[in-house]
C-alpha positions in Angstrom: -62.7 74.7 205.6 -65.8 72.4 206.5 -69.1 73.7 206.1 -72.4 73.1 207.6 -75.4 74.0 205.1 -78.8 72.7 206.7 -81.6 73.0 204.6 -85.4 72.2 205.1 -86.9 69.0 203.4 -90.0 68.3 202.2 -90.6 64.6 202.2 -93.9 63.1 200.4 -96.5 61.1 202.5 -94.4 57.8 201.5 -90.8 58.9 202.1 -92.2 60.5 206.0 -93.6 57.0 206.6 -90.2 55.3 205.0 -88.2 58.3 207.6 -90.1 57.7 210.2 -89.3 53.9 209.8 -85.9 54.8 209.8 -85.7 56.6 213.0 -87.5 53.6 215.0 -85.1 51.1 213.7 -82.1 53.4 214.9 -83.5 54.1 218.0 -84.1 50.5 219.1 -80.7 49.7 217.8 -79.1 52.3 220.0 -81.0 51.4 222.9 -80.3 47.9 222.3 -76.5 48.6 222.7 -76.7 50.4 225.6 -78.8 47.6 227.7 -76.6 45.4 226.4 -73.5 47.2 228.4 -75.3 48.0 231.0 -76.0 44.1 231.2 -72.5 43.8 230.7 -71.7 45.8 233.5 -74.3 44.3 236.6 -73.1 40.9 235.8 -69.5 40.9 235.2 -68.3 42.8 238.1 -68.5 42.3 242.2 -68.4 44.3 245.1 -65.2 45.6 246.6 -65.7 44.2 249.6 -66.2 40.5 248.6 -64.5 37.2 247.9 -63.7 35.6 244.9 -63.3 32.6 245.7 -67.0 32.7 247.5 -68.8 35.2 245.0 -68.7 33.6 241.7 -69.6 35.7 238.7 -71.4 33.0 235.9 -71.4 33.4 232.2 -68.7 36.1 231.9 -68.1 37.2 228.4 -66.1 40.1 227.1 -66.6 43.4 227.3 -69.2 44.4 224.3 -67.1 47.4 222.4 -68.6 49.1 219.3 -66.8 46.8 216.4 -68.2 43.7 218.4 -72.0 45.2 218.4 -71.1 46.6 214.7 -70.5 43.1 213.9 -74.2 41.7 214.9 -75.6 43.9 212.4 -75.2 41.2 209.1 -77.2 38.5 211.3 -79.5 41.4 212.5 -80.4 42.0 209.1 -81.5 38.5 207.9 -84.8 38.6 209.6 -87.4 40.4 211.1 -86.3 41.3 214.7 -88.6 41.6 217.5 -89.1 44.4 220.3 -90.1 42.6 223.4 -92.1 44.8 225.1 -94.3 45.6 222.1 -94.3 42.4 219.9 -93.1 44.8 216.9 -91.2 43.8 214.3 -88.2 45.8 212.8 -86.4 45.5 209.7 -82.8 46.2 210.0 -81.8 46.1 206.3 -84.2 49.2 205.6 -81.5 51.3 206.8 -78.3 52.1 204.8 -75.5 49.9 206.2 -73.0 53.6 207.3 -76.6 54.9 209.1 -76.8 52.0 211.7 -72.5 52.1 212.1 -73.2 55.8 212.7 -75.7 54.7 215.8 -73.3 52.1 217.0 -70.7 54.6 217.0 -73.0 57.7 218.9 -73.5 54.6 221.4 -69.9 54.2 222.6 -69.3 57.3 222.7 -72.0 57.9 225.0 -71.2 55.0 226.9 -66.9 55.8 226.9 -68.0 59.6 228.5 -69.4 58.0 231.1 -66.9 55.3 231.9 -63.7 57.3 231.1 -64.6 61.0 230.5 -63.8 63.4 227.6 -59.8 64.6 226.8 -60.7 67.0 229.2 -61.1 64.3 232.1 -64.9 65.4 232.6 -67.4 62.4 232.9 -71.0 63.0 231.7 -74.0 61.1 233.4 -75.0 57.9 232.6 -76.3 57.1 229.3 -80.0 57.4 228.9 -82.4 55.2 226.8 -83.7 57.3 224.2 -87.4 57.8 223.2 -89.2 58.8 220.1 -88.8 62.4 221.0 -85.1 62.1 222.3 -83.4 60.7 219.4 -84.6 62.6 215.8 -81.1 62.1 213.8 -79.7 59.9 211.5 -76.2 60.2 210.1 -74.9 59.7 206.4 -71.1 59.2 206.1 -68.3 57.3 204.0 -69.9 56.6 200.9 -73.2 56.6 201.6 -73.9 60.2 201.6 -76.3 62.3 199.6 -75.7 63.5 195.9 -77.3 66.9 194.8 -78.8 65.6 191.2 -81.2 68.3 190.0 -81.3 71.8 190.9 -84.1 74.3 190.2 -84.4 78.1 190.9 -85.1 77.8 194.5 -85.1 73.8 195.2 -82.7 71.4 195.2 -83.2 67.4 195.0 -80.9 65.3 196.2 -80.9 61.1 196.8 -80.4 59.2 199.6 -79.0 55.1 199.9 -82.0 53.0 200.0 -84.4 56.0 199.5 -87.1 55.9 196.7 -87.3 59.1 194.8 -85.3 62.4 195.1 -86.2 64.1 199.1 -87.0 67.9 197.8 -84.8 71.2 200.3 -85.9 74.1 200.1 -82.5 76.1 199.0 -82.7 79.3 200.8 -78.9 80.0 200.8 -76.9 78.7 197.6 -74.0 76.3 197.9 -70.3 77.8 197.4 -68.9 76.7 193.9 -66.8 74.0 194.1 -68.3 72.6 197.3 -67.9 68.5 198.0 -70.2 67.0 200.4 -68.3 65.2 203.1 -71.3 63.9 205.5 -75.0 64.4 206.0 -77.3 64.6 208.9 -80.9 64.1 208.5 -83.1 65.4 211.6 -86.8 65.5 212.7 -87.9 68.7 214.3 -91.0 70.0 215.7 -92.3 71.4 212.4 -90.5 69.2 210.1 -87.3 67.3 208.5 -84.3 69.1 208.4 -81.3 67.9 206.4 -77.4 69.1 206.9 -75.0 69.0 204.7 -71.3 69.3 205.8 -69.3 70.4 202.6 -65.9 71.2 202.5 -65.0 74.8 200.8 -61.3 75.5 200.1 -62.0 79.0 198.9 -61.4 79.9 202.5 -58.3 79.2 204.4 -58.6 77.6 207.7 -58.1 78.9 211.3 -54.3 78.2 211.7 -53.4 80.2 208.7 -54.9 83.0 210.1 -51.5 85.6 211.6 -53.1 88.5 212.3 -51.2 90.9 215.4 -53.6 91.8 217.4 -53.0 95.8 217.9 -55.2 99.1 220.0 -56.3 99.8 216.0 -57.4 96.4 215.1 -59.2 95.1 218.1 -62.3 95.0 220.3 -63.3 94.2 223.4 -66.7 93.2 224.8 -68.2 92.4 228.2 -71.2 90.6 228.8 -73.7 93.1 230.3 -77.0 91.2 231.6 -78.6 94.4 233.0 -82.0 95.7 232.1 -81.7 95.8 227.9 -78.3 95.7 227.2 -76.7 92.7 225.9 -72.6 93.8 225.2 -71.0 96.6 225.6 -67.8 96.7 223.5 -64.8 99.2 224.0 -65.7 101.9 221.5 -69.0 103.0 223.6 -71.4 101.1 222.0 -74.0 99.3 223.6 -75.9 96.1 222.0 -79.4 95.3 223.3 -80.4 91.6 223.9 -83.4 90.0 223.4 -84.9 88.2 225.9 -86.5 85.5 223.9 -87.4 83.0 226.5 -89.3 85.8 229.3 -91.3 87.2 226.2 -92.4 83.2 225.5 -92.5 82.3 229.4 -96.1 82.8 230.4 -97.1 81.3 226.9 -95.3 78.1 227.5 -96.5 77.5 230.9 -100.4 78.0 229.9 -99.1 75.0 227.3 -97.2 73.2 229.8 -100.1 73.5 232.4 -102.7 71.8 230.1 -100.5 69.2 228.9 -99.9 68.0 232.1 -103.4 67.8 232.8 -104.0 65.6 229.7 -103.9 61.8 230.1 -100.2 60.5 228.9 -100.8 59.1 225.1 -104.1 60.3 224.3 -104.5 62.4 221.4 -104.6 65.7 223.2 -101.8 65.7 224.9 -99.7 64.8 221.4 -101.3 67.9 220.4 -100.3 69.8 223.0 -96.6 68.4 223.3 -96.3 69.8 219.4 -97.6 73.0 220.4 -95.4 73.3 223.3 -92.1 72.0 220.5 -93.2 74.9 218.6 -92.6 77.2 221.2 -89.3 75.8 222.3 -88.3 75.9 218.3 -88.9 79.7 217.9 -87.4 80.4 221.1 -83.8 78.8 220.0 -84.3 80.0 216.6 -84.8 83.7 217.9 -81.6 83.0 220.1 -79.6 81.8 217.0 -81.0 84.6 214.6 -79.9 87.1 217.3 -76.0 85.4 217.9 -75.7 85.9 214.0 -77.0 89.6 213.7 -75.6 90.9 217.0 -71.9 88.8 215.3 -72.3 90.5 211.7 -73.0 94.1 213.4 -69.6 93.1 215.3 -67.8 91.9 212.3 -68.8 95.5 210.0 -66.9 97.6 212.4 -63.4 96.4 210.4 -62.1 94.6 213.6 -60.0 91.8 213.1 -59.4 90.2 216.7 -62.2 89.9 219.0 -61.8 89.6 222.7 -64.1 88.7 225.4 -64.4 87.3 229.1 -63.9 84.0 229.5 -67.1 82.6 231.2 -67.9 80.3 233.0 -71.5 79.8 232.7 -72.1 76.3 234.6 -70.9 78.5 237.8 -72.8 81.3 236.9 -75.9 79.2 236.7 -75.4 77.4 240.0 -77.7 77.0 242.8 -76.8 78.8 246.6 -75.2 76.4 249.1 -77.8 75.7 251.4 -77.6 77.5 255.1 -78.9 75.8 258.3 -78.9 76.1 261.7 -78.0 74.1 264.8 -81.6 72.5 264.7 -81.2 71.4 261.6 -83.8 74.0 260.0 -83.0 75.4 256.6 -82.3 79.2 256.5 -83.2 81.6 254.0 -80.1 81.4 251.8 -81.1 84.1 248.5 -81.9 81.8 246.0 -85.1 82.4 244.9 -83.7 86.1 243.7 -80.5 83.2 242.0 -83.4 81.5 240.5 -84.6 84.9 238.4 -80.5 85.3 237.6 -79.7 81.5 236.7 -83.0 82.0 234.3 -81.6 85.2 232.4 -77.8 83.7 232.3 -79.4 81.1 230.4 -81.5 83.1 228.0 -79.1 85.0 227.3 -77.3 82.2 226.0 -73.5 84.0 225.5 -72.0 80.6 225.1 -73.9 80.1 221.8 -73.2 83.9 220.9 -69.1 83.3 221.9 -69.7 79.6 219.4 -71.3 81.7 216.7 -69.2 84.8 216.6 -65.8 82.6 216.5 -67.6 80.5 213.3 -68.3 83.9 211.6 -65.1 85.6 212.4 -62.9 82.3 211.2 -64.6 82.9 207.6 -64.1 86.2 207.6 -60.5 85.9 208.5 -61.0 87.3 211.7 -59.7 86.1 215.6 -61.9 85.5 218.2 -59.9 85.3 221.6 -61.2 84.4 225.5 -59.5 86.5 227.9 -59.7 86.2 231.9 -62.5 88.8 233.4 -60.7 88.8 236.7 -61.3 92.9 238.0 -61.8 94.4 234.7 -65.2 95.4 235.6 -63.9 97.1 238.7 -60.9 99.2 237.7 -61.1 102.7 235.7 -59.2 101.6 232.4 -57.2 105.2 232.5 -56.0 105.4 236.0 -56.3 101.7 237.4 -58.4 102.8 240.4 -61.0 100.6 241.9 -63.7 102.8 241.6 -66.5 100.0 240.8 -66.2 98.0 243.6 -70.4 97.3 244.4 -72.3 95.9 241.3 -74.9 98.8 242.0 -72.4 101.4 240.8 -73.2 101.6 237.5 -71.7 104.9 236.5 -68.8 107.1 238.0 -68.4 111.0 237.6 -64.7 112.0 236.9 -64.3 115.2 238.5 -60.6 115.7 236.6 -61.5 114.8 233.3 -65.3 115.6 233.5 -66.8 112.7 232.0 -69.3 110.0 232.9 -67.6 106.6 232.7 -70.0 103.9 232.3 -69.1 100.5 234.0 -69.8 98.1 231.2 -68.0 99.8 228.5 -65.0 100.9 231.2 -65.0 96.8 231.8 -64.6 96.5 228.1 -62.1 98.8 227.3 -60.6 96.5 230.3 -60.8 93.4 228.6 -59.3 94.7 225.5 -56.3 95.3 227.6 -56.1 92.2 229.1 -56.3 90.9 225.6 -53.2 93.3 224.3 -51.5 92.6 228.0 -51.4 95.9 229.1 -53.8 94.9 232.3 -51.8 95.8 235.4 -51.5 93.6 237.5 -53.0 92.8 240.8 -52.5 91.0 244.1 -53.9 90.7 247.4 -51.9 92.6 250.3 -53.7 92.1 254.0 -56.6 91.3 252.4 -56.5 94.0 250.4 -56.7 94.2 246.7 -53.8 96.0 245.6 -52.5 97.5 241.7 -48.7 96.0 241.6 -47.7 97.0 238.0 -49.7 99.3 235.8 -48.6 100.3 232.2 -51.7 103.0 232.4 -50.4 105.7 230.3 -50.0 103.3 227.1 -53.6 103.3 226.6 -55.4 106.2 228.9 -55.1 108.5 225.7 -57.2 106.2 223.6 -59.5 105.0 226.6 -60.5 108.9 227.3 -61.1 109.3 223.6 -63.5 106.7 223.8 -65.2 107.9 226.8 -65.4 111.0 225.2 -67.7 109.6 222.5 -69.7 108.4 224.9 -70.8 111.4 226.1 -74.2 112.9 226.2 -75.1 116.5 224.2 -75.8 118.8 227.2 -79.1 121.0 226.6 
């Protein structure tokens, strides 16, 4: 199974100079190759509408693909090349030969998304020319990778293709014995370099070996809560609380944000200010990843081996209101500055990092992590398949029967873990009318009631 291992460097005043180097060379190259196809594209094409025989297209040349720009880089290397807006000169044979294929390669494949679209069909928007703070990586592959040559107590060295000295990592998480590095990425952050190593471990078997039957016993379900603190609520009756890392940082970052815009673009201060305001994004997505792999550990030490959870879709979630007008023309208020507040915590929240992170930690734990389709589990009661929560302001339900308070978020995952084992009935719409076809209820409403059981509050 392949690894990723990423480490923090600490370069010497040379090597950061020598680094930094690196990254301006890449960066022109990749921006290079993209004004080259965009050049490409205005002059060898016409309008639909017009003539060939009376719009003539001159100089036409083929169409620049990533082998054909790969294959300028042994003249590019020769001499000195210079940026024309600048007058600067860059050295191309500074960079390992794999590091500036890597570029060419991140190029078309910007450019081919755009053009033809992913496997998926989807087409991303058009390719951007990257600046010093929008393109931080270089890439190591083939045989021009980095070899681990000296390792002490808490350190690690390693050497890089046309790099002088050893580049120093700090090793805050050891290596699994056996390990072969396969690629390398080398990154600039806000605070410093960051290396990561992709190694290959067969000690664990990969996801297609893994055969597990999912079962009542063996599985969990969870449904993402958003309200007030609570971040999941899984099927046993347990509640996880979220963090909110972004609203605790909000009024921070926009004092930041607020004098950085004030500064003059490429004075001093505002440099100082756009690394202070780095800083602050940094901790933000670190405290979001450090949360996704405690809230996925406390998921994995309940002994579950398949994991189920609603399928989201988080682009439509995050969507602006359709705007409403009237017969004038005049807009009319349409709810989205309340949408605004919403969009914000969707994204804070950041479930489909969690969902990413979960499903990496599970796979090397020999667990199953398994999307299911939400539709009406957060409405029905899991025991009797009556639509009880039918306004999202209903957040708990008194069973007069059974005497129990059944909560909405961990009814909808006890819900989802049915859907998961296909036991969800199954539901249709009858003159307009939402209406329970086939229910297989009294295969689960023992276990269900058990849960809610545990749920409940000592009475005083």
């Amino acid at each position: 199974m392949l690894l990723n291992y990423q480490y923090r460097a600490y370069p010497e005043t040379s090597q950061k100079s020598l680094l930094n180097n690196w990254l301006r060379v890449a960066r022109y190259w990749y921006n290079w190759q993209l004004g080259d196809r965009f050049d490409w594209w205005e002059k060898n094409r016409s309008a639909i509408n017009s003539c060939r025989l009376i719009c003539h297209t001159s100089d036409l040349r083929n169409n620049p693909t990533r082998y054909s720009q790969q294959g300028l880089l042994p003249g590019l290397k020769k001499d000195l090349q210079k940026v024309r807006h600048s007058g600067e000169l860059l050295d191309f044979s500074l960079l390992p030969a794999n590091t500036l294929q890597d570029v060419t390669k991140r190029a078309d494949l910007a450019f081919q998304r755009f053009i033809k679209g992913d496997s998926s069909g989807n087409h991303s928007g058009k390719p951007r020319f990257k600046s010093a703070a929008r393109y931080r990586t270089l890439g190591f592959t083939g045989v021009q990778i980095p070899k681990i040559v000296h390792t002490e107590k808490d350190w690690l060295f390693v050497t890089l293709p046309r790099f002088k000295g050893w580049l120093k990592l700090r090793c805050h998480r050891p290596l699994p014995n056996g390990f072969k590095v396969k690629s390398a990425l080398l990154t600039k952050k806000a605070d410093s370099w960051y290396i990561t190593l992709c190694v290959e471990d067969k000690s664990i078997p990969s996801p297609a070996d893994n055969k597990i039957i999912p079962d009542w016993d063996n599985s969990l379900g969870m449904d993402a809560v958003l309200h007030e603190d609570d971040y999941l609520a899984t099927s046993e009756g347990e509640k996880l609380p979220s963090l909110k890392s972004f609203r605790k940082k909000q009024s921070k970052l926009a004092k930041v944000s607020e004098k950085k815009s004030k500064r003059r673009k490429g004075s001093k201060s505002r440099r100082k200010l756009a690394k202070r305001e780095a800083r602050i994004h940094q901790r933000v997505a670190r405290s979001r990843k450090d949360h996704a792999c405690k809230t996925s550990h406390a998921l994995l030490r309940t002994g579950k081996k398949v994991f189920f959870h609603e399928k989201l879709n988080l682009k439509g979630l995050s969507k602006r209101n359709k705007a409403k007008q009237d017969n004038s023309g005049k807009y009319l208020p349409n709810g989205q500055s309340t949408k605004s507040g919403l969009n914000k915590s969707w994204q804070d929240a950041a479930f489909g990092e969690f969902f990413k992170t979960l499903q990496h930690i599970a796979e090397k734990a020999g667990c199953k992590v398994i999307p299911v389709n939400p539709a009406y589990t957060s409405q029905l009661l899991p025991y009797k398949d009556e639509f009880v929560f039918t306004d999202c302001s209903i957040r708990k339900y008194w069973d007069e029967e059974y005497a129990l308070w059944i909560d909405r978020d961990i009814s909808a995952g006890c819900n989802i873990k049915r859907v998961g084992l296909n036991v969800f009935p199954t539901i249709k719409r009858r003159s307009g009318k939402v209406v329970v076809d086939k229910t297989t209820t009294n295969s689960t409403a023992k276990e269900v009631l058990a849960v809610f059981s545990r749920c409940q509050k000592p009475t005083l």
